[in-house]
C-alpha positions, -999 to +999 in steps of 0.1 A: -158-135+096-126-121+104-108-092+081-088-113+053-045-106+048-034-093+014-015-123+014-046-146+020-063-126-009-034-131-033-029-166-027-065-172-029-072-160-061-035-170-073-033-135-097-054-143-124-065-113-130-049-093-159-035-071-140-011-097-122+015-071-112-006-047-091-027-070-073-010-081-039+005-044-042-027-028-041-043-044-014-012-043+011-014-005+001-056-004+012-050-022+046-019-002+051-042+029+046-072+013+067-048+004+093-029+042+095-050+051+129-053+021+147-020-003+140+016+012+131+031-021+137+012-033+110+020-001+090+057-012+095+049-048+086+031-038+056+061-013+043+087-032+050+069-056+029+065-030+000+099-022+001+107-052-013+081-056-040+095-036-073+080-009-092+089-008-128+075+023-134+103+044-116+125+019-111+129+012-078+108-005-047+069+006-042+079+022-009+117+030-008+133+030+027+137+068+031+096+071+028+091+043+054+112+058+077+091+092+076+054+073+074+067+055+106+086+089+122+047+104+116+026+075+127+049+076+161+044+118+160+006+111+161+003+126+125-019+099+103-028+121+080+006+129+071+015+095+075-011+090+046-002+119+025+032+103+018+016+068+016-009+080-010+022+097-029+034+063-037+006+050-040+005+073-074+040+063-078+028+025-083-005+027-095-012+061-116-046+074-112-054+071-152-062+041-153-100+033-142-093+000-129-072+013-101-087+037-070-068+055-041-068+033-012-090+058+008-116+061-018-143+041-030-140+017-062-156+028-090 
């Protein structure tokens, strides 16, 4: 079976989970991570996709432009790892580590 989008995910389950605001967030954030090594032009797709979600928590997009800019500059310089460093960052930004429903991208769920 072939890997499903965040988009197919979303629509899918049409947010009905409680959580309504962080799911399609979440999951363009875990294939973005997955994808780091293998697929910047997905990366790019993905952020400039983020970019235009909003994040109430500080008041601006999940990913702003500035941080796009330097996950792409890295991804280009052959740095993933600091290409996820600054996508994990955000990741905090959106989704802070307190609450036990959420997990890193990179980690496992709990």
């Amino acid at each position: 079976m072939a890997e499903e989008s965040a988009e197919a995910r979303a629509y899918r389950r049409g947010f009905r989970q409680k959580n309504k605001r962080d799911d399609y967030a979440l999951d363009l954030f875990q294939e973005a991570r997955a994808k780091l090594g293998t697929d910047a032009g997905r990366v790019g797709q993905i952020l400039r996709e983020l970019s235009r979600l909003y994040n109430p928590l500080i008041d601006a997009p999940v990913v702003d432009i500035a941080t796009n800019g330097r996950i792409m500059a890295l991804l280009e310089a052959g740095r993933p790892e600091d290409a996820a460093t600054l996508l994990d960052d955000r990741y905090r930004l959106y989704a802070p580590i307190d609450d036990a429903e959420r997990h890193e991208p990179g980690a496992p769920a709990v």
